[in-house]
C-alpha positions as CSV (number, residue, x, y, z in Angstrom):
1,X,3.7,8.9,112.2
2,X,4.1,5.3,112.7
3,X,7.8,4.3,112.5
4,X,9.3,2.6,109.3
5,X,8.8,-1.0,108.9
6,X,11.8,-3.4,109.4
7,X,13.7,-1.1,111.6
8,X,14.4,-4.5,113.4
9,X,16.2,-6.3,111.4
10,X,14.8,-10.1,111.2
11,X,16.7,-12.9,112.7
12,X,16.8,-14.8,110.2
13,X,20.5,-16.7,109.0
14,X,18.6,-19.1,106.5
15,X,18.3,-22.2,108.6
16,X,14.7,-22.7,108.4
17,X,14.1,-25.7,109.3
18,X,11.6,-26.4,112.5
19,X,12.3,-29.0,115.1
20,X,10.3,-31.1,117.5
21,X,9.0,-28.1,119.6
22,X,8.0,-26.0,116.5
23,X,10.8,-23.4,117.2
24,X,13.1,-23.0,113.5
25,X,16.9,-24.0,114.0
26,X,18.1,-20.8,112.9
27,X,16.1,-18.2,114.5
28,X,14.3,-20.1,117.2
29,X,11.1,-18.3,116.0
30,X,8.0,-20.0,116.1
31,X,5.9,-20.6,112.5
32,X,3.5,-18.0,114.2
33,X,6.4,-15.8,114.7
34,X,7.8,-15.8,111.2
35,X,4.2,-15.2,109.8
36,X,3.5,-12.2,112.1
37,X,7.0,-10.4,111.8
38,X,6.3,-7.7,109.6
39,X,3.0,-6.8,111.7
40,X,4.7,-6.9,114.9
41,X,6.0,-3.5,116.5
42,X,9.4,-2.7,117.3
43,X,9.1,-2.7,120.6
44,X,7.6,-6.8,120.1
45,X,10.5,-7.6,117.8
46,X,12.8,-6.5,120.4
47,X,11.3,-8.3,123.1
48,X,11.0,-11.3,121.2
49,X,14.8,-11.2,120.0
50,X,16.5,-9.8,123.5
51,X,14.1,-12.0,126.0
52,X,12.4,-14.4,124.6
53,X,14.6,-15.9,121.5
54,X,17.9,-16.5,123.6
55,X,15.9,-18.2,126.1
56,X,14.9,-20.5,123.7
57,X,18.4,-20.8,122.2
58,X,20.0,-21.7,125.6
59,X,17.4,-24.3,126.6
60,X,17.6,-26.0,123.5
61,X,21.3,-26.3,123.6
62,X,22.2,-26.2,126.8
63,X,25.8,-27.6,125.9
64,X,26.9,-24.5,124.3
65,X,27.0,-22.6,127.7
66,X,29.8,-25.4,128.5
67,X,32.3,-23.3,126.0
68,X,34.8,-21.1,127.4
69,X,35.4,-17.9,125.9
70,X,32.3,-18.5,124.0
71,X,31.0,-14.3,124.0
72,X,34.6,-13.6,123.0
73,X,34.7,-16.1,120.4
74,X,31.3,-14.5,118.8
75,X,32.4,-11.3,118.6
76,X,35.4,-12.1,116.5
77,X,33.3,-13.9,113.7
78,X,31.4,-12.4,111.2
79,X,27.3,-12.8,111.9
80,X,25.5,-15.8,110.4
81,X,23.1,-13.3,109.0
82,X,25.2,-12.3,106.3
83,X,27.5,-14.7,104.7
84,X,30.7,-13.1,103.9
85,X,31.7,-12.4,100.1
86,X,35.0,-11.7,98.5
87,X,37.1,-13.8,96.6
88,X,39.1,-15.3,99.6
89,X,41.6,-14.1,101.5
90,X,44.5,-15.6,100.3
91,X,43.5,-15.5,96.6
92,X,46.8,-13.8,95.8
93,X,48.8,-16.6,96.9
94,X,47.1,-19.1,94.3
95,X,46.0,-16.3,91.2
96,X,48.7,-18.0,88.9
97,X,47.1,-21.4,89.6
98,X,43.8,-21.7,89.9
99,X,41.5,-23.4,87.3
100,X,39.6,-20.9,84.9
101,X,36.1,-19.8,85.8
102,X,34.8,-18.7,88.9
103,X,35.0,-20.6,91.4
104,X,32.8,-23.5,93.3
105,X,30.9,-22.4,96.5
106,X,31.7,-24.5,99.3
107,X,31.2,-24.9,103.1
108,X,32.8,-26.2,106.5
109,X,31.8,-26.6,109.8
110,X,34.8,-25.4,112.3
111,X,33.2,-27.6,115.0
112,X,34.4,-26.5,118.8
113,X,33.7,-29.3,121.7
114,X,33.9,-28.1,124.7
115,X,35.3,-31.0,127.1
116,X,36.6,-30.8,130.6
117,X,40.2,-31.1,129.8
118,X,39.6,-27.6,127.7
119,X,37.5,-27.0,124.1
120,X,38.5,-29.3,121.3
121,X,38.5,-28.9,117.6
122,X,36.1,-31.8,115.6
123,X,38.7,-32.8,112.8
124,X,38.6,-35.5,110.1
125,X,40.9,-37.4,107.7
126,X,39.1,-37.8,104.3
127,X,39.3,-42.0,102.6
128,X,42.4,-42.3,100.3
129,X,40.1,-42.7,97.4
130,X,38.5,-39.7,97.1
131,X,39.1,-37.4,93.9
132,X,39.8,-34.3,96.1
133,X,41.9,-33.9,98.7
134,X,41.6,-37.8,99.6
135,X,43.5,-38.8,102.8
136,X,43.8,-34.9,104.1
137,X,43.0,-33.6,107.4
138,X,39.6,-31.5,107.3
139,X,36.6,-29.9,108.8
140,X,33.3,-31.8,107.6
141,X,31.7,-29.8,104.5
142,X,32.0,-29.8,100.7
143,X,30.3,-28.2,97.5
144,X,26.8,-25.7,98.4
145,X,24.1,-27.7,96.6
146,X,21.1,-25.7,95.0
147,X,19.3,-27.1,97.5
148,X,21.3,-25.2,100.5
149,X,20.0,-21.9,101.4
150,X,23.6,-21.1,102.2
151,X,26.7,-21.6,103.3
152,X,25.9,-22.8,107.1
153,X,22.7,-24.8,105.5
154,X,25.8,-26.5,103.2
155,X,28.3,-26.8,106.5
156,X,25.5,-28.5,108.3
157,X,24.0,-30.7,105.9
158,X,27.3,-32.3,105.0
159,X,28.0,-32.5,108.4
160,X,25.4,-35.1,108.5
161,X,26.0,-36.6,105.9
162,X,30.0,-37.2,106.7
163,X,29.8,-38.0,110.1
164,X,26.1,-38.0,111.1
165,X,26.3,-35.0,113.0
166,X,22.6,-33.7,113.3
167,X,22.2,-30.0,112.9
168,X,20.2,-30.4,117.2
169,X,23.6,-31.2,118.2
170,X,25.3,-28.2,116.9
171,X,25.0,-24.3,117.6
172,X,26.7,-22.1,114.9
173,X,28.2,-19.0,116.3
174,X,29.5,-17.4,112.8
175,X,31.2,-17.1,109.7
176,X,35.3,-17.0,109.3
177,X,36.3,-15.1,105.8
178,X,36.4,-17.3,102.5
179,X,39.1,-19.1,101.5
180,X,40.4,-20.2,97.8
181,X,41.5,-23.4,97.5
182,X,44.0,-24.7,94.4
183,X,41.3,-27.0,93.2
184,X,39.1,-23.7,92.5
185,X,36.9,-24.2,95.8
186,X,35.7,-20.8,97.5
187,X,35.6,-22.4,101.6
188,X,33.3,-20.5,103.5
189,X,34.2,-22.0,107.2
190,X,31.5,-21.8,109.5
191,X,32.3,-21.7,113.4
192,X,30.1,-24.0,115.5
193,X,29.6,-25.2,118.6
194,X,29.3,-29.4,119.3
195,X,27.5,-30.9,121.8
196,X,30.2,-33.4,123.6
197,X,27.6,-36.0,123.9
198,X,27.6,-36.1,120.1
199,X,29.3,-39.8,118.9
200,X,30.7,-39.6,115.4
201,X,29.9,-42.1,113.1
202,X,31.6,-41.8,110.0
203,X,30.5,-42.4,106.2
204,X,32.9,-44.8,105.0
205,X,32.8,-43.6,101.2
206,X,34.4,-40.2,102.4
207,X,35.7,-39.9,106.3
208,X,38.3,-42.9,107.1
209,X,38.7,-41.4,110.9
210,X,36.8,-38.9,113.1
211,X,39.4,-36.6,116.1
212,X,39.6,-34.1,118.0
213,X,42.7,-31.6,118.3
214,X,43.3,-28.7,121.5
215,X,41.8,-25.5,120.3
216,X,44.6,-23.9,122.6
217,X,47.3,-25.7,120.8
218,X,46.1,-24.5,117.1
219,X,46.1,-20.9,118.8
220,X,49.4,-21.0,120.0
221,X,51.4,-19.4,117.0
222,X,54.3,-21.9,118.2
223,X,52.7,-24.8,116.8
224,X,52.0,-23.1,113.4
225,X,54.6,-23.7,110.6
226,X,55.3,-21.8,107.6
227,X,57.1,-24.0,104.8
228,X,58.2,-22.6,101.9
229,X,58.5,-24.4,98.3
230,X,58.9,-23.3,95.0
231,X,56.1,-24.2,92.6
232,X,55.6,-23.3,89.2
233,X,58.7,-20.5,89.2
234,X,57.6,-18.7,92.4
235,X,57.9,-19.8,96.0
236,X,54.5,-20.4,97.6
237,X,53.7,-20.5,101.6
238,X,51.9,-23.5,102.9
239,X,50.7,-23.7,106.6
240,X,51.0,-26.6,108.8
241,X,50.9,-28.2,112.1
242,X,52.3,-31.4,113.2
243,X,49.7,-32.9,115.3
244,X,51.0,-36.9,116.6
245,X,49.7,-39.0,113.7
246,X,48.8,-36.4,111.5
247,X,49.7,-33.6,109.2
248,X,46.9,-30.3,109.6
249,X,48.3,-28.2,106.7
250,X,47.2,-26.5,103.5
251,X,43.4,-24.7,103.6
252,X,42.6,-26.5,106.8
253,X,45.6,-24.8,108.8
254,X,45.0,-21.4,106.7
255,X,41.2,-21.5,108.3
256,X,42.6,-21.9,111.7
257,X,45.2,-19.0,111.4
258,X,42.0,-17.4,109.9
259,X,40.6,-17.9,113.5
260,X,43.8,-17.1,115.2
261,X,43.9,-13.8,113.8
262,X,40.5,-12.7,114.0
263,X,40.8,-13.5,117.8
264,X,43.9,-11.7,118.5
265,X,42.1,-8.2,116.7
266,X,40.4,-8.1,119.4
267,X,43.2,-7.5,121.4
């Protein structure tokens, strides 16, 4: 009896777009590859994804193996093949307030630059003018257009389109769980890995400044505030970190702890 079809699971995270050398950006597949998937044997799916696809992986971004800690890291995120669901994690916190509805799909990309002085965190502070959150400290992203596949295809392509970050310069590793922002904004964060060579070049119409912030000093718990204010007849918990010339609080410093946490599960 032969056995059941699509006892491999497919590689596939929804990134399917193919560069130069004719390998997708999200599986490393060829087009041949995709095609033939559902004739190929287990055996050949196995080979291709334990031999062959990491292969291609690490040669085309050969600054990912530059990360410390990066299997680690991987193994506390949830896999880019199934984007997480719920409401978001902190949806308690904000039920009283939010805007009625359900609400907007949205995506950022965690970006993690690994330098010689230790990994940094890709951070920006959003133009004064914009309607939401202007002037905050954030990871690139925004709303998921039709157009996006999904949440990382949303993360990447606003990536670009912030601070012309092209999806050959990044590696995404996984998904962090959703969070609900007071605007009505369900954040999927997506963490990713940045090639250092990568030079920022921000859209003035939405990023007034490009930075980069220790990943050890958002993991250190010591650095993390918790500052309590009362809003709307209850007190309400707002994360922050003081970073020299500038604030990282609200959903950004939630995503972090987000991070934090899922790191220290693993003991």
């Amino acid at each position: 009896m032969d056995p059941p079809r699509n006892a491999v699971p497919s590689p596939c995270i929804g990134l399917c777009t193919l560069d130069s050398d004719g390998y997708c950006r999200g599986c490393w597949r060829t087009g041949n590859e995709i095609g033939s998937w559902m004739r190929m044997s287990d055996s050949e799916r196995r080979r291709l994804m334990e031999q062959v696809l990491p292969v291609r992986a690490n040669e085309a971004t050969g600054f990912a193996a530059q990360l410390a800690g990066r299997e680690r890291l991987q193994q506390a995120l949830l896999p880019l093949g199934n984007a997480p669901g719920g409401a978001g994690w902190n949806r308690e916190e904000l039920e009283d307030l939010l805007p009625p509805g359900p609400p907007v799909e949205a995506a950022v990309l965690a970006g993690l630059v690994p330098r010689a002085n230790g990994t940094q965190v890709l951070l920006t502070r959003r133009t004064e003018a914009l309607r939401n959150h202007g002037g905050q400290v954030g990871f690139p992203g925004g709303r998921v257009e039709r157009s996006d596949r999904n949440a990382l295809a949303a993360a990447l392509r606003e990536s670009d389109e912030e601070i012309a970050l092209p999806s050959s310069q990044v590696l995404a590793l996984g998904y962090l769980d959703p969070f609900i922002t007071i605007t009505g904004f369900r954040v999927t964060p997506v963490v990713a890995i940045v090639d250092p060579a990568f030079v920022a070049r921000p859209e003035p119409g939405e990023v007034a400044e490009v930075f980069e912030v220790p990943l050890d000093y958002l993991m250190n718990p010591d650095n993390l505030r918790l500052v309590e204010m009362e809003h709307r007849g209850r007190v309400r918990h707002v994360m922050e970190y003081a970073w020299p010339g500038h604030r990282i609080w609200g959903a950004t410093a939630a995503i972090l702890y987000n991070l934090r946490r899922r790191l220290e599960l693993l003991g």
